[in-house]
N, C-alpha and C positions, 0 to 999 in steps of 0.2 A: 313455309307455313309457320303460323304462329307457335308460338312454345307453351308447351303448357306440364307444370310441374316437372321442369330440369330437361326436357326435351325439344329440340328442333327436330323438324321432318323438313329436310329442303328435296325438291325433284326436279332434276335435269334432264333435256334432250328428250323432250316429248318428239316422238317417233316412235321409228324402229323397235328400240332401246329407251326405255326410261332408267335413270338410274333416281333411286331413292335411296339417301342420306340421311338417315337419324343422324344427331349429334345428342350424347348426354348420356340420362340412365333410360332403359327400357325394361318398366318397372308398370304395377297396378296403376299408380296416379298417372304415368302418361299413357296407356291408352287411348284419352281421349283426342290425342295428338296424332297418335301413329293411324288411326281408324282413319281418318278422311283423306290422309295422305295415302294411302294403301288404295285407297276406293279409288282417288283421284288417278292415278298411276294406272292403276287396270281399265279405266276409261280410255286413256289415252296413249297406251301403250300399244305399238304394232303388233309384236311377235315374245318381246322378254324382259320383264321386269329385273333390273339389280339390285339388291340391297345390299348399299355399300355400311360397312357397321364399322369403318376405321374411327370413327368419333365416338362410338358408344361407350363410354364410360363405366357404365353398370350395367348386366343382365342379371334378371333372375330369370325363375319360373315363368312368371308374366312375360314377360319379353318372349322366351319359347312360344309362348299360347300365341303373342301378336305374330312370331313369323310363320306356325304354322296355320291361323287365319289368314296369311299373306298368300302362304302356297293354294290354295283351297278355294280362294277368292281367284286368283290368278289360274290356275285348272279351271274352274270355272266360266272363265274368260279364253278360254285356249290359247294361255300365257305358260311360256316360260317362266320360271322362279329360279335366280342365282343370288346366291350368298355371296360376297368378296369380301376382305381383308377385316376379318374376324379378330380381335384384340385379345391377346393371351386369354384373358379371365375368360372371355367367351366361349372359347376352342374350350378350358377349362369344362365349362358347364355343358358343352355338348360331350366332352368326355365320360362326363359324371353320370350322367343322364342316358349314354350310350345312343346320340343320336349323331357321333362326329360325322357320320357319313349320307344320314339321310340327305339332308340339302347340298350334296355334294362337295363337303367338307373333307379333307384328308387328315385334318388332327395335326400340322406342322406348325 
């Protein structure tokens, strides 16, 4: 998908399995990036959405609100929601924030 404001959403292997790829920061200004790539994925998505975040460069708070819209949109859908390869700062913020383990995060 297009980028908008330091973000790419790419999503692969429509099926089963989608996995959905940010690249960049997941931040307020992107938003508008992650929203239709989210939507898009839960459409087309078998049984479990991935959200692969080894390219996310930045999270904040926003970013939190977009992957818990993800899960919710995805519950919704009677979708699986998986988190994978989370980038230090990441793990950081769900440390901080005391959510390491909600999205099935272990904190390593």
């Amino acid at each position: 998908m297009k980028g908008v404001a330091g973000l790419v959403v790419t999503i692969t292997d429509p099926g089963a399995v989608v996995v959905v790829a940010p690249a960049g920061d997941m931040d307020i200004e992107s938003r508008s990036a992650w929203e239709p790539a989210i939507d898009k994925a839960c459409s087309t998505a078998g049984n479990t959405i991935v959200v692969d975040l080894a390219a996310v460069a930045f999270m904040d708070s926003s970013g939190l609100n977009m992957l818990f819209h993800a899960q919710q949109l995805a519950t919704k859908h009677n979708l699986t929601l998986r988190i994978t390869n989370p980038p230090t700062q990441v793990i950081r913020l769900f440390k901080v924030t005391g959510l390491v383990g909600h999205f099935g995060l272990n904190g390593d």
